[in-house]
N, C-alpha and C positions, 0 to 999 in steps of 0.2 A: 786322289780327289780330282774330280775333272776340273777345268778354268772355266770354261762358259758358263754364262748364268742359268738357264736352260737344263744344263747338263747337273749343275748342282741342284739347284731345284726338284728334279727327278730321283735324283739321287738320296734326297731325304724323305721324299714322299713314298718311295720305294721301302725305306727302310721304316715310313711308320705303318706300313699297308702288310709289311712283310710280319711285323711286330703283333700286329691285330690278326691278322688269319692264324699264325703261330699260336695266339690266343682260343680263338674261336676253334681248332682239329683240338688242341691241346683238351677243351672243353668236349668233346664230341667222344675222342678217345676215353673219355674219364667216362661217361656214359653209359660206353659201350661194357666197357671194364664189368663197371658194377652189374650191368645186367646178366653178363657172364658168368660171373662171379654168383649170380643168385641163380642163374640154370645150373651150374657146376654142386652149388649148393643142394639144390633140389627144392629149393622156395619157389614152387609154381606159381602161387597171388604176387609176393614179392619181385617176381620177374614179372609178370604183366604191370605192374604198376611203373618200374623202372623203365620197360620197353616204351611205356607210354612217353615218359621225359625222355627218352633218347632218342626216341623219332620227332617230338616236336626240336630237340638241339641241332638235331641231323638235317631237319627242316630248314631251322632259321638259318644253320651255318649255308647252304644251299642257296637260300635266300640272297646272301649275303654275298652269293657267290665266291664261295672259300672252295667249295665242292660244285661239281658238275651234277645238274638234277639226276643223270643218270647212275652216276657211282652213289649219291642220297638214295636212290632208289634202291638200288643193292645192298647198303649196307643198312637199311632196314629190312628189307628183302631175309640176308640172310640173320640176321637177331630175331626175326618172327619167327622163322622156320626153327630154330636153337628154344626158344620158348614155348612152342607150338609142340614139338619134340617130346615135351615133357609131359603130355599127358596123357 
C-alpha cells in the first residue's frame, strides 16, 4: 500500500473502476454466450432477438469505455455474421 495520499487515493479508485468494467465484459460475455448458444442451437428468431440485446450491451459497455469502439465493432461484426449464417 503506497504512503502518499495521492497514491492511495488512486489506488482505490483503481480498484473500484477495475471492479465496474469486471462487471460490465463479465455482462457483455454473458450476451455473447447466450447468443451462441441459440446459433449452435439453431433458433434463427431466437438468435436475432438476443443479437439485438448483445449489441445494444456491447454498445453501452463501449460507451462506457470498458471496450474500444473498434473491438464493439468486431464483436458485433462477428455475432451477426454466426446469426446471419444460419439462414
Amino acid at each position: 500500500m503506497p504512503n502518499i495520499k495521492a497514491s492511495i487515493l488512486s489506488v482505490k479508485r483503481d480498484a473500484k473502476k477495475r471492479a465496474k468494467n469486471a462487471a460490465e465484459k463479465s455482462r457483455v460475455r454473458t450476451a455473447m454466450r447466450k447468443v451462441l448458444d441459440a446459433v449452435d442451437a439453431g433458433n434463427g428468431e431466437e438468435a436475432k432477438s438476443l443479437l439485438r440485446l448483445a449489441c445494444k450491451t456491447i454498445d453501452k459497455a463501449a460507451a462506457n469505455h470498458v471496450y474500444h469502439k473498434n473491438t464493439a465493432a468486431r464483436k458485433k461484426s462477428r455475432l451477426a455474421r454466426k446469426v446471419n449464417a444460419l439462414k
